[in-house]
py3Dmol code that shows the C-alpha trace and the ligand (Angstrom):
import py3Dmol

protein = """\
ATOM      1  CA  UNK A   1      85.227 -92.111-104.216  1.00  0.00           C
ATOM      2  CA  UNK A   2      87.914 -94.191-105.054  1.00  0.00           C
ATOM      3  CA  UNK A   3      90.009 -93.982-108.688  1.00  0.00           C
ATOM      4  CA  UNK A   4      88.565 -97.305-110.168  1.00  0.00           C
ATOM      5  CA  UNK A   5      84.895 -96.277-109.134  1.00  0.00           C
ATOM      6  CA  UNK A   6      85.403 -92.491-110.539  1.00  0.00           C
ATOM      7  CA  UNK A   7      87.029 -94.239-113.832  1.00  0.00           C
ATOM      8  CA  UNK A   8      83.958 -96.307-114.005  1.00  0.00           C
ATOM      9  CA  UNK A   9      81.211 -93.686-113.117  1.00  0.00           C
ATOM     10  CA  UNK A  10      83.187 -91.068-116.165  1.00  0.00           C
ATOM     11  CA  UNK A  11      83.112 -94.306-118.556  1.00  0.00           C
ATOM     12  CA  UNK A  12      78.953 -94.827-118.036  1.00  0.00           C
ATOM     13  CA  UNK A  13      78.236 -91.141-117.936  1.00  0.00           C
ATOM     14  CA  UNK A  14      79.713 -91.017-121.491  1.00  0.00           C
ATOM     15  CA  UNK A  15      78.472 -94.144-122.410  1.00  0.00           C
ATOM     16  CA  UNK A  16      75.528 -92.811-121.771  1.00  0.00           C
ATOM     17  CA  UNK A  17      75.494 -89.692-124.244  1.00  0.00           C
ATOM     18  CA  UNK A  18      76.747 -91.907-126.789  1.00  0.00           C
ATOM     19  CA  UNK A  19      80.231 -91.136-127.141  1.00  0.00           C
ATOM     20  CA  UNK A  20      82.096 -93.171-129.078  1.00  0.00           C
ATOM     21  CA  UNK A  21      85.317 -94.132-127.463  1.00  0.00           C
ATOM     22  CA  UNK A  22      84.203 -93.289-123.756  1.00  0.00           C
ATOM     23  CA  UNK A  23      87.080 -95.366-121.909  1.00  0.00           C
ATOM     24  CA  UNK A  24      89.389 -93.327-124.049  1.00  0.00           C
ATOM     25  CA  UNK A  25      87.830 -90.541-122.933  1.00  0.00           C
ATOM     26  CA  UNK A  26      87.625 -91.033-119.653  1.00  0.00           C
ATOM     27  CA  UNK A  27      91.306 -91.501-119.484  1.00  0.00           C
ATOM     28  CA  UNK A  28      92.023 -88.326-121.173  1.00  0.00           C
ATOM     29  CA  UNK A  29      89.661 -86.546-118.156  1.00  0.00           C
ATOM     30  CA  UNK A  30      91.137 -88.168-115.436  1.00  0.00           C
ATOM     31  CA  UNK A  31      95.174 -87.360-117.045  1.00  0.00           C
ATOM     32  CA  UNK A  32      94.320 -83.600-117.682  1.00  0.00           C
ATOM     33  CA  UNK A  33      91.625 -82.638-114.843  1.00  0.00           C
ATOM     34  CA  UNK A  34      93.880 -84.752-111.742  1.00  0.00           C
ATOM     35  CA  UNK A  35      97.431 -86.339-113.837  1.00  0.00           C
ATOM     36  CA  UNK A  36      95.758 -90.024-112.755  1.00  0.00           C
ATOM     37  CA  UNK A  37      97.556 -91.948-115.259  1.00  0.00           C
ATOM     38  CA  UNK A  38      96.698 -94.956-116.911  1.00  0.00           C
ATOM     39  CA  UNK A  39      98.773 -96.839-114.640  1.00  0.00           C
ATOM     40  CA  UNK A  40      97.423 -94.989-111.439  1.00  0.00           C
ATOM     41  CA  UNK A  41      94.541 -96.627-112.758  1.00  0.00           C
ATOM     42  CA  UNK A  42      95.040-100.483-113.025  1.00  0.00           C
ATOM     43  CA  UNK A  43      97.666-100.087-110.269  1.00  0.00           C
ATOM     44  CA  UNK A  44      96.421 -97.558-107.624  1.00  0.00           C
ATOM     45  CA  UNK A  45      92.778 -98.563-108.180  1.00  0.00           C
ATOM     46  CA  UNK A  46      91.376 -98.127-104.956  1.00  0.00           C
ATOM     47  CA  UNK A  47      93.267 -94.761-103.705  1.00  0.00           C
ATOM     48  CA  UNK A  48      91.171 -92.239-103.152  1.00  0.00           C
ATOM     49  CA  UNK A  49      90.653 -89.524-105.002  1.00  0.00           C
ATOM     50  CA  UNK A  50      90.230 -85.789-103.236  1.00  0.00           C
ATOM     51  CA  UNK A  51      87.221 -83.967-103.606  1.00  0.00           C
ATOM     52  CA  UNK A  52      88.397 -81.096-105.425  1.00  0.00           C
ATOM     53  CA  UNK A  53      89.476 -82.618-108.754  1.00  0.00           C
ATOM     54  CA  UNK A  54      85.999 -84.908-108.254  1.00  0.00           C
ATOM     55  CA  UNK A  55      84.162 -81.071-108.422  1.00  0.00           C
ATOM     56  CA  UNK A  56      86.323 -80.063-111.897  1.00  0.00           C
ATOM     57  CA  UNK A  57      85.787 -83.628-113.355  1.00  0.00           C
ATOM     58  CA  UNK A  58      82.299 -83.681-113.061  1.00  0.00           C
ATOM     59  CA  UNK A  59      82.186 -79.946-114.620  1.00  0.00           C
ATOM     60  CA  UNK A  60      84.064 -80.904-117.732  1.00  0.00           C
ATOM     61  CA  UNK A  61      81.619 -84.228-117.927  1.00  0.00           C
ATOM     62  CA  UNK A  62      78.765 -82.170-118.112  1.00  0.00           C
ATOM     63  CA  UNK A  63      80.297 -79.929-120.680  1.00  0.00           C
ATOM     64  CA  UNK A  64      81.389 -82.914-123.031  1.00  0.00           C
ATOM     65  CA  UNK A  65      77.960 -84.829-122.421  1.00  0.00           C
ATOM     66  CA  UNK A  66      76.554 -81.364-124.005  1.00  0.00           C
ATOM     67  CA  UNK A  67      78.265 -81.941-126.920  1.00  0.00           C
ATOM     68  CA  UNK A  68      81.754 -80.039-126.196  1.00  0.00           C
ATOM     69  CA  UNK A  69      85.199 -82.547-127.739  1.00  0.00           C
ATOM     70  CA  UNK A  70      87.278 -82.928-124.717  1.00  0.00           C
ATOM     71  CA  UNK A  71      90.038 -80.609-126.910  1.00  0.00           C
ATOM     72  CA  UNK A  72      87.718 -77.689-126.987  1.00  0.00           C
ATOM     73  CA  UNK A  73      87.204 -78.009-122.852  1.00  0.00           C
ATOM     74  CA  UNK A  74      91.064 -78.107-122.256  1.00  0.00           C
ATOM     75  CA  UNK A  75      92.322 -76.169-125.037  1.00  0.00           C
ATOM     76  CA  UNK A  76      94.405 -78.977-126.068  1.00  0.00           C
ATOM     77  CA  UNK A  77      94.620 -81.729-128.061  1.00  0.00           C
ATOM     78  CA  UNK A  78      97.510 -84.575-129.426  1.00  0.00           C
ATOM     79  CA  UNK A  79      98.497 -84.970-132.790  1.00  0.00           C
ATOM     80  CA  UNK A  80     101.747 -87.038-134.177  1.00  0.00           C
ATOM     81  CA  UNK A  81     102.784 -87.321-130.441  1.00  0.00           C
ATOM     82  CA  UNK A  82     102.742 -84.163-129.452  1.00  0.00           C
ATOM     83  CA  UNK A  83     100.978 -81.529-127.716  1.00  0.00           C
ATOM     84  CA  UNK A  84      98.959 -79.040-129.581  1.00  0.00           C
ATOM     85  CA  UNK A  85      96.884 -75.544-127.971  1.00  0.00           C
ATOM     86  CA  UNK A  86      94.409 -74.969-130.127  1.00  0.00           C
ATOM     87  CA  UNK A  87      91.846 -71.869-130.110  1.00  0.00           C
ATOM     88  CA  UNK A  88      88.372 -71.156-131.303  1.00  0.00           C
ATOM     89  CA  UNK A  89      90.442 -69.778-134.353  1.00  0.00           C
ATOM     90  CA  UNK A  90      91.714 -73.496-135.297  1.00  0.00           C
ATOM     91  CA  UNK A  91      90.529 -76.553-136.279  1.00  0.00           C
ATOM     92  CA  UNK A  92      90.634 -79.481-133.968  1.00  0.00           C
ATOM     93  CA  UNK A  93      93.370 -81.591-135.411  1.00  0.00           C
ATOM     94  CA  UNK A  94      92.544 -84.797-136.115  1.00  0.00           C
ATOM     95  CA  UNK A  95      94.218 -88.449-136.305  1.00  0.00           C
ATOM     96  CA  UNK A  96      92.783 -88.551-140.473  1.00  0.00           C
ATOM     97  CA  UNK A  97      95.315 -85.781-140.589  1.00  0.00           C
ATOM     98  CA  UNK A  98      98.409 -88.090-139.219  1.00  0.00           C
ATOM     99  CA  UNK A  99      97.493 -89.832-142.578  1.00  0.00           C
ATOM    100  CA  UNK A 100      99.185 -86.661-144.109  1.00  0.00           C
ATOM    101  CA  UNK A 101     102.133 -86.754-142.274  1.00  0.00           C
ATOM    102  CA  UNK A 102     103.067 -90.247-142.622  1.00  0.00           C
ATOM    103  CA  UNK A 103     102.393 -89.869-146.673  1.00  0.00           C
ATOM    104  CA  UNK A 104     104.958 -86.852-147.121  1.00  0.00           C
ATOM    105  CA  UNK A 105     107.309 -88.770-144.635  1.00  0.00           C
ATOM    106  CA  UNK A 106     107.121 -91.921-146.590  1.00  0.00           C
ATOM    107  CA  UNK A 107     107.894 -89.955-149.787  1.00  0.00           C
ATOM    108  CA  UNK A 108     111.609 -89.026-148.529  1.00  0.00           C
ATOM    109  CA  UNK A 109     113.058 -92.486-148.185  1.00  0.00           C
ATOM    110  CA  UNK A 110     116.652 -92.796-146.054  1.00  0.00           C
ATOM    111  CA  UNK A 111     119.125 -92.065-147.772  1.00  0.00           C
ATOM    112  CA  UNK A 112     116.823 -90.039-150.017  1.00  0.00           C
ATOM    113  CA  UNK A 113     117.197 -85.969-149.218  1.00  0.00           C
ATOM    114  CA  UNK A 114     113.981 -84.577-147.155  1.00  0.00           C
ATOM    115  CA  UNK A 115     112.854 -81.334-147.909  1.00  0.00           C
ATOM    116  CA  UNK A 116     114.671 -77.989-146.993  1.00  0.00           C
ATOM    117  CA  UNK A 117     111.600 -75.947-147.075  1.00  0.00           C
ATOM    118  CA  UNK A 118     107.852 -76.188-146.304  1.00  0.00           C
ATOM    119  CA  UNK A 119     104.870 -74.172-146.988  1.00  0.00           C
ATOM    120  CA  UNK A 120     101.711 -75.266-144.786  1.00  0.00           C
ATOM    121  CA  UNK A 121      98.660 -73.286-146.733  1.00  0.00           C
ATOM    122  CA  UNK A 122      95.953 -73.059-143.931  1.00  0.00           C
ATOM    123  CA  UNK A 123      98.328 -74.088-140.822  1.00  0.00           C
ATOM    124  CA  UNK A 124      95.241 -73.658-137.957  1.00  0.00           C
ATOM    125  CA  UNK A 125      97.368 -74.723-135.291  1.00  0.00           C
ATOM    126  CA  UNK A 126     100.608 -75.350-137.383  1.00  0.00           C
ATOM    127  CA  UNK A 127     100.014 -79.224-136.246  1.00  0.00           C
ATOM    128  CA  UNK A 128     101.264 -80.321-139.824  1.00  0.00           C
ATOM    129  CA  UNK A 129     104.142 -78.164-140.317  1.00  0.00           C
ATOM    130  CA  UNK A 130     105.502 -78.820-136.776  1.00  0.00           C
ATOM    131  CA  UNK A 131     104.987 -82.314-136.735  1.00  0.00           C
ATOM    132  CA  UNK A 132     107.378 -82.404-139.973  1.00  0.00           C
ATOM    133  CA  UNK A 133     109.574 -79.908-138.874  1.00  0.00           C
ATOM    134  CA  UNK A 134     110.058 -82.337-135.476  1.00  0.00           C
ATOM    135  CA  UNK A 135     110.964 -85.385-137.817  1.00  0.00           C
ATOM    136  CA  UNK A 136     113.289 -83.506-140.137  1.00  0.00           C
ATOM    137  CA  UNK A 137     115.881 -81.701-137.961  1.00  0.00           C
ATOM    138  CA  UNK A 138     117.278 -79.755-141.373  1.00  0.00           C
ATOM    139  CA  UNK A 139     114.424 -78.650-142.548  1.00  0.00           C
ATOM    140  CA  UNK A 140     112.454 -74.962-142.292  1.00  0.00           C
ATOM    141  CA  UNK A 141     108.884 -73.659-143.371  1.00  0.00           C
ATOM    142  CA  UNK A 142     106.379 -71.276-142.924  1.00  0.00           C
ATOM    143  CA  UNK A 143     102.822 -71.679-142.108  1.00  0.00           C
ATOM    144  CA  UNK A 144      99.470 -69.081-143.715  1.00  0.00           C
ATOM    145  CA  UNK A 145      96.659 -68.812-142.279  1.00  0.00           C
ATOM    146  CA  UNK A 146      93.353 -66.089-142.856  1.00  0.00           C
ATOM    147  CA  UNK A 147      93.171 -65.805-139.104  1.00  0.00           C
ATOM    148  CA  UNK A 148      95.511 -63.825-137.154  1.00  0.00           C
ATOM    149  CA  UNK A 149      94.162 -65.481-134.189  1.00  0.00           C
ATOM    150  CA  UNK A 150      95.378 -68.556-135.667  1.00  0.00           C
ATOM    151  CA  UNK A 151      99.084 -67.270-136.215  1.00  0.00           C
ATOM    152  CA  UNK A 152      99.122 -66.309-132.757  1.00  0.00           C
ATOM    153  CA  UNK A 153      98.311 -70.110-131.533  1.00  0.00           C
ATOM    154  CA  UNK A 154     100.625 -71.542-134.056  1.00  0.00           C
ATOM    155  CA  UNK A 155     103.593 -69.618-133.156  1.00  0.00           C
ATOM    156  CA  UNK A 156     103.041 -70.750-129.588  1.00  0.00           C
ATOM    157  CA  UNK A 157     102.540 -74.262-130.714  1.00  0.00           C
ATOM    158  CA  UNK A 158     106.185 -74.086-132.479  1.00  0.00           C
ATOM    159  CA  UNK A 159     107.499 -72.648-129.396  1.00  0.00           C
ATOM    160  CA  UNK A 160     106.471 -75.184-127.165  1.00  0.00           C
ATOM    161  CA  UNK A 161     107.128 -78.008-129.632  1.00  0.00           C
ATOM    162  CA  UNK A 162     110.938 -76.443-129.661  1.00  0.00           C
ATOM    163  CA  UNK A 163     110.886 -75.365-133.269  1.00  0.00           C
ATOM    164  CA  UNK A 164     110.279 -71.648-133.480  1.00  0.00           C
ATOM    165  CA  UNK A 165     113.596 -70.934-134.558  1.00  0.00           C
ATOM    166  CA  UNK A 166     112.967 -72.756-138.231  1.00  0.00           C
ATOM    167  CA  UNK A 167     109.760 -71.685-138.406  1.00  0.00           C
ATOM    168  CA  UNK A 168     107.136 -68.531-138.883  1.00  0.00           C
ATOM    169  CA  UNK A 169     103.607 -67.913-139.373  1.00  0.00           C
ATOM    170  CA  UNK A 170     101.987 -64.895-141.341  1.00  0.00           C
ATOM    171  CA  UNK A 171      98.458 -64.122-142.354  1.00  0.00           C
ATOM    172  CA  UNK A 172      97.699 -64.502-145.608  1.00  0.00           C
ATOM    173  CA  UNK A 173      95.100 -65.737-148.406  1.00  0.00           C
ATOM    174  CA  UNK A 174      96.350 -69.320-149.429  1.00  0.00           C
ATOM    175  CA  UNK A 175      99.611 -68.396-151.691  1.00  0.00           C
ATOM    176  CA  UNK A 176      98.739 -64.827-152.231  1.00  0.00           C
ATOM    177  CA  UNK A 177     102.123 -62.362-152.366  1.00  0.00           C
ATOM    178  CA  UNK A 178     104.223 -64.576-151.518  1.00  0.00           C
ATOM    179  CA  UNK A 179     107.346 -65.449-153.769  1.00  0.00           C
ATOM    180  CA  UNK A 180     109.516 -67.782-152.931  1.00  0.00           C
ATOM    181  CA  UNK A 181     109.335 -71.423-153.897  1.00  0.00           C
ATOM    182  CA  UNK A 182     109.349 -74.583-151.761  1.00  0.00           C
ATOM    183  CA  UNK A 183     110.245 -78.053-151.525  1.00  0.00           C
ATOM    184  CA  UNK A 184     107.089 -79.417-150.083  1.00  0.00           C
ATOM    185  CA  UNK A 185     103.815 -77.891-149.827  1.00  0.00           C
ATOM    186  CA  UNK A 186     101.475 -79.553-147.352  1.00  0.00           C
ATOM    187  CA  UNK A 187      97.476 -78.273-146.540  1.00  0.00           C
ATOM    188  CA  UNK A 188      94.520 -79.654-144.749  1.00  0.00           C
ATOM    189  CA  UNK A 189      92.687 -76.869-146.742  1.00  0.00           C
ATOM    190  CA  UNK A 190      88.202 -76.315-145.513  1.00  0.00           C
ATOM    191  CA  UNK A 191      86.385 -79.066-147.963  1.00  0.00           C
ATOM    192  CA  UNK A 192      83.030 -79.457-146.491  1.00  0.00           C
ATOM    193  CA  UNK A 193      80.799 -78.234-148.907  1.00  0.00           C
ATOM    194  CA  UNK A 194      78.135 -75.391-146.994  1.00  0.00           C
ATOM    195  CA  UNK A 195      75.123 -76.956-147.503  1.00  0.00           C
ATOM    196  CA  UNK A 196      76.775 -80.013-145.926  1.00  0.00           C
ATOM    197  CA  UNK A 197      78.198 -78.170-142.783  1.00  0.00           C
ATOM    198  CA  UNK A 198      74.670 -77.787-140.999  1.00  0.00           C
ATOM    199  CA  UNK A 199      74.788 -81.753-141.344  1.00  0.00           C
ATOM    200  CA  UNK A 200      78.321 -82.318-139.520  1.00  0.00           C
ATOM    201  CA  UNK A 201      77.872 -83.423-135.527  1.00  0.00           C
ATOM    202  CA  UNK A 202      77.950 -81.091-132.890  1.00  0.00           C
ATOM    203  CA  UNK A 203      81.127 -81.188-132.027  1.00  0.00           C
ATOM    204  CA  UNK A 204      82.631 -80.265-135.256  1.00  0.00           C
ATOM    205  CA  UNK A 205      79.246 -77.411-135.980  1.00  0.00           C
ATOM    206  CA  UNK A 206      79.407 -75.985-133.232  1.00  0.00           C
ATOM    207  CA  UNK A 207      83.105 -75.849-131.878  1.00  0.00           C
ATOM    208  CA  UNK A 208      85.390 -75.934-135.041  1.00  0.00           C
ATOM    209  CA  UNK A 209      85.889 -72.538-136.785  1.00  0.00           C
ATOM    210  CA  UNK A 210      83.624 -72.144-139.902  1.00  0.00           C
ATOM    211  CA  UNK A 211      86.312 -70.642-141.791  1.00  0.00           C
ATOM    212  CA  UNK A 212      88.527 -73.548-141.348  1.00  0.00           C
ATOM    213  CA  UNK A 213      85.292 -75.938-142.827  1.00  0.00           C
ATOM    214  CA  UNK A 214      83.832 -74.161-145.513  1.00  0.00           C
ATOM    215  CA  UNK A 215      84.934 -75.093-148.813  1.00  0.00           C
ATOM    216  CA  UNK A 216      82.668 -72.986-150.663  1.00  0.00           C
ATOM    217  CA  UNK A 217      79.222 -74.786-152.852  1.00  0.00           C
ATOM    218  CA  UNK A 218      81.011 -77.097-153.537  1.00  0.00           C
ATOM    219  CA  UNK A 219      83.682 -77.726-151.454  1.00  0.00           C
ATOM    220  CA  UNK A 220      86.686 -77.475-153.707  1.00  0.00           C
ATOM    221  CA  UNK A 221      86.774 -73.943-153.727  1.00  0.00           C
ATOM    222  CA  UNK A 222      90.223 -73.476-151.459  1.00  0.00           C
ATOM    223  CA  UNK A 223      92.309 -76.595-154.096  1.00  0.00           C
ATOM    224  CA  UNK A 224      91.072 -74.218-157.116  1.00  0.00           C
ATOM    225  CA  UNK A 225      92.898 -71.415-155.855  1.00  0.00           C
ATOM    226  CA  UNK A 226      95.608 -73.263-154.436  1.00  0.00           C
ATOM    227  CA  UNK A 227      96.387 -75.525-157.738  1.00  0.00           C
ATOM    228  CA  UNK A 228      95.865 -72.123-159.369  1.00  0.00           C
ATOM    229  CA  UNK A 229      99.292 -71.272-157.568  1.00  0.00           C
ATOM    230  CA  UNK A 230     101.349 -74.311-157.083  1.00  0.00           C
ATOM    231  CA  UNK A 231     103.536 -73.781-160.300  1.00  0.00           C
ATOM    232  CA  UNK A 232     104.837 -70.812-158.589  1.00  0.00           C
ATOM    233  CA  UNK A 233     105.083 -71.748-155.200  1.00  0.00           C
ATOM    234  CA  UNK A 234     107.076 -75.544-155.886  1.00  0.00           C
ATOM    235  CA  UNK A 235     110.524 -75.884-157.103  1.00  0.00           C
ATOM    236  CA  UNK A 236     111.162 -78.547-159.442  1.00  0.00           C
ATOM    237  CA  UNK A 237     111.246 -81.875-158.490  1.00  0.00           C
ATOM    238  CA  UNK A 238     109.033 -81.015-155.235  1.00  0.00           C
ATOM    239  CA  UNK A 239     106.108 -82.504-154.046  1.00  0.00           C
ATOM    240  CA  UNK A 240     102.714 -81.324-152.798  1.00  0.00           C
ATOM    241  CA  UNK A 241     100.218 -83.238-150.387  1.00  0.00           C
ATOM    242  CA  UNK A 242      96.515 -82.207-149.430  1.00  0.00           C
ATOM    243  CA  UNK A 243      94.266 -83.552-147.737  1.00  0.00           C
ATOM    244  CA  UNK A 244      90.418 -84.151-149.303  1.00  0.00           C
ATOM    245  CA  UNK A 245      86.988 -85.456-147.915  1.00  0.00           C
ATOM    246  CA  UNK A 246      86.158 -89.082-148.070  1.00  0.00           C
ATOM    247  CA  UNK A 247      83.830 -88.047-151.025  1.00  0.00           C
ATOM    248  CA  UNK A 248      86.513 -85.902-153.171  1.00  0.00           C
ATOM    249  CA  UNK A 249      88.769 -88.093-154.588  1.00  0.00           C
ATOM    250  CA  UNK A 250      87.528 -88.324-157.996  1.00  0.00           C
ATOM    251  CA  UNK A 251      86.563 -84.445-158.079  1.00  0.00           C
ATOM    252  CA  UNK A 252      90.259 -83.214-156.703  1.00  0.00           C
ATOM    253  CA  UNK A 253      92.057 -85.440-159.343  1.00  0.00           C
ATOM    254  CA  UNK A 254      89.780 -84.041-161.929  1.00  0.00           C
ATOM    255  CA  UNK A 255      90.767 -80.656-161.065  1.00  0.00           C
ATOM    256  CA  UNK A 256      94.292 -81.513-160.262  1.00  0.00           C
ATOM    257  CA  UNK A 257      94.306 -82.570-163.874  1.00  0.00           C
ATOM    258  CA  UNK A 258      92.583 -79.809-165.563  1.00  0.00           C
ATOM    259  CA  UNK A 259      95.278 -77.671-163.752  1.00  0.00           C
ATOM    260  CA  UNK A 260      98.181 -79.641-165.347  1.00  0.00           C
ATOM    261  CA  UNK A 261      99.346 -80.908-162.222  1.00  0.00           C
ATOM    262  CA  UNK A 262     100.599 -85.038-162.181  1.00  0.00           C
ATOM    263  CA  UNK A 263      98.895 -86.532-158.903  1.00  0.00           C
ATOM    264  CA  UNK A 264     101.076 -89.125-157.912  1.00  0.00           C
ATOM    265  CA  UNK A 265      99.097 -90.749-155.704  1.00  0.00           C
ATOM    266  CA  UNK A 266      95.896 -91.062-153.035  1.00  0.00           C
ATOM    267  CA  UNK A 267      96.531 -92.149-149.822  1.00  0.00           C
ATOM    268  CA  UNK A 268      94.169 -93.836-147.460  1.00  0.00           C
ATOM    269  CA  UNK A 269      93.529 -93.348-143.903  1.00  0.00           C
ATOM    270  CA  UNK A 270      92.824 -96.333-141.091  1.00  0.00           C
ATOM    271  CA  UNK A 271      89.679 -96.262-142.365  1.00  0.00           C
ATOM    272  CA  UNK A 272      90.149 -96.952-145.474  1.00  0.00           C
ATOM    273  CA  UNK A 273      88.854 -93.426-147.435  1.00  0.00           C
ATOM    274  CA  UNK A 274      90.916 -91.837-149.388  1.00  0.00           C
ATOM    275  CA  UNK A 275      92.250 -89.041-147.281  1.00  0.00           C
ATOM    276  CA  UNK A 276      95.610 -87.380-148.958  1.00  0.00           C
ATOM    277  CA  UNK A 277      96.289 -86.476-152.659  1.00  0.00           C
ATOM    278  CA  UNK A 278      99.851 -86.544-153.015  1.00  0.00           C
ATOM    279  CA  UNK A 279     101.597 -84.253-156.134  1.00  0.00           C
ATOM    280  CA  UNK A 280     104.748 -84.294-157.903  1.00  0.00           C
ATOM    281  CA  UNK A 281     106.037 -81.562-159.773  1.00  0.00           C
ATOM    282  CA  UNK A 282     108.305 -82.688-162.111  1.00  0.00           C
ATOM    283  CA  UNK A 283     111.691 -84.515-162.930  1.00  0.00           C
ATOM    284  CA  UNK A 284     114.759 -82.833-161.396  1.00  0.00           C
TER     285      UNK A 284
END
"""
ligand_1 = """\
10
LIG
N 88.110 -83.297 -141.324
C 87.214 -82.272 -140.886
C 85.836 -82.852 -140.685
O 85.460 -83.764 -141.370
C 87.131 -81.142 -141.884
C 88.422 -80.504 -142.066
C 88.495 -79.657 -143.275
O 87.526 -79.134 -143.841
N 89.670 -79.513 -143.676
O 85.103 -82.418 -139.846
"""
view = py3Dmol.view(width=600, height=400)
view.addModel(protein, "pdb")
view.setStyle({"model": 0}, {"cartoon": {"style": "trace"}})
view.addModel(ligand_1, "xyz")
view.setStyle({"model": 1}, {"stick": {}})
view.zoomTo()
view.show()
């Protein structure tokens, strides 16, 4: 078969089970399962394409037309640029979650300072705190996470994203034990409320951890305990962003508030939902 037919062929198979950005997709398959390029593609249409990778590209079809994300069959996934593993133990980063990133960068200006130190409550993959720590060259942090599966994938993560040696990953329950203070504190924290969960797609039900989704009855159990904290876990003059379900704006301000903590903003993500409640502590 030759590349432009196979591109074609991937593109109608997912078409066909109603996936939403299926050219994307397909272009994702064909980079990971054979490195085809995009450019292989609209210049090397016609080459043809060995039957071996044809075999592998037609397994992982038939594992994503069952309902599989493309990150889950190749362990991988992008986020800010870079290259992510994640594990059954993480949550599938995803691009709402860039929303945080550009928020906290936005809030440190040039010439303005950016933060020495970062906790990342929940780090899953450590996607958030690496991506920072690969914009800000001075700065260090440390990631929690419940699962010590999770630690295990994050510390690769920093490894391969080359900054291991400003950052570590522990186990932990949110800001439990520890006692130092930070500069920033950053968390994509579980917000789906439970009886909501059995509602969610597939993809996320049946292939991103529960523990890294369930936000209790209500959903706001993990910002109670971790507003419940913050005074002693961010220095003066620091700042705090979370992210929060299109539905939770109003609720995580409310609590925010009742916890005497100033949100200074809500941030919205290409879609236009509120995505990122951003905190500031305090005059320096
Ligand atoms: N954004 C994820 C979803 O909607 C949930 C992530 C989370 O609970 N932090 O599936």
């Amino acid at each position: 078969m030759q590349l432009s037919q196979l591109y074609s062929h991937i593109i109608a198979q997912l078409e066909g089970a109603h996936i939403d950005v299926p050219d994307l997709e397909a272009r994702i398959i064909l980079e990971t399962r054979a490195q085809i390029s995009w450019s292989d593609i609209i210049a090397d249409g016609d080459r043809v394409v060995a039957p071996e990778p044809l075999k592998l590209i037609e397994g992982d079809m038939q594992r994503r037309i069952a309902g599989e994300p493309l990150s889950r069959i190749y362990g991988q996934r992008e986020f800010w640029g870079l290259n992510f593993e994640i594990s059954p133990d993480t949550l599938d980063p995803r691009p709402d979650t860039e929303t945080l990133i550009e928020a906290a960068l936005k809030a440190y200006p040039a010439p303005e300072t950016p933060p020495k130190t970062i906790l990342d409550l929940g780090a899953g993959s450590g996607c958030i705190l690496i991506s920072l720590l690969s914009e800000w060259d001075e700065a260090s942090g440390v990631g929690i996470d419940k699962s010590p599966e999770a630690i295990k994938t994050a510390q690769k993560n920093a490894i391969s994203n080359n900054v291991a040696d400003r950052s570590s990953f522990k186990t932990g329950d949110w800001g439990r034990g520890i006692d130092q203070k930070f500069d920033l504190i950053v968390s994509n924290p579980p917000y789906i409320a439970n009886q909501i969960i059995k509602t969610l797609s597939k993809e996320v039900q049946n292939h991103d951890p529960i523990l890294a989704l369930d936000g209790g009855n209500d959903g706001l159990d993990a910002y109670r305990q971790i507003f419940s904290e913050l005074s002693s876990l961010l220095n003066v003059g620091g700042r705090a962003f979370f992210e929060i379900g299109f539905d939770q704006e109003a609720s995580v301000v409310r609590l925010a508030e009742e916890s005497r903590i100033r949100v200074k903003h809500v941030h919205h993500d290409l879609a236009g939902q509120p995505r990122v409640v951003e905190i500031y502590s305090g005059d320096k």
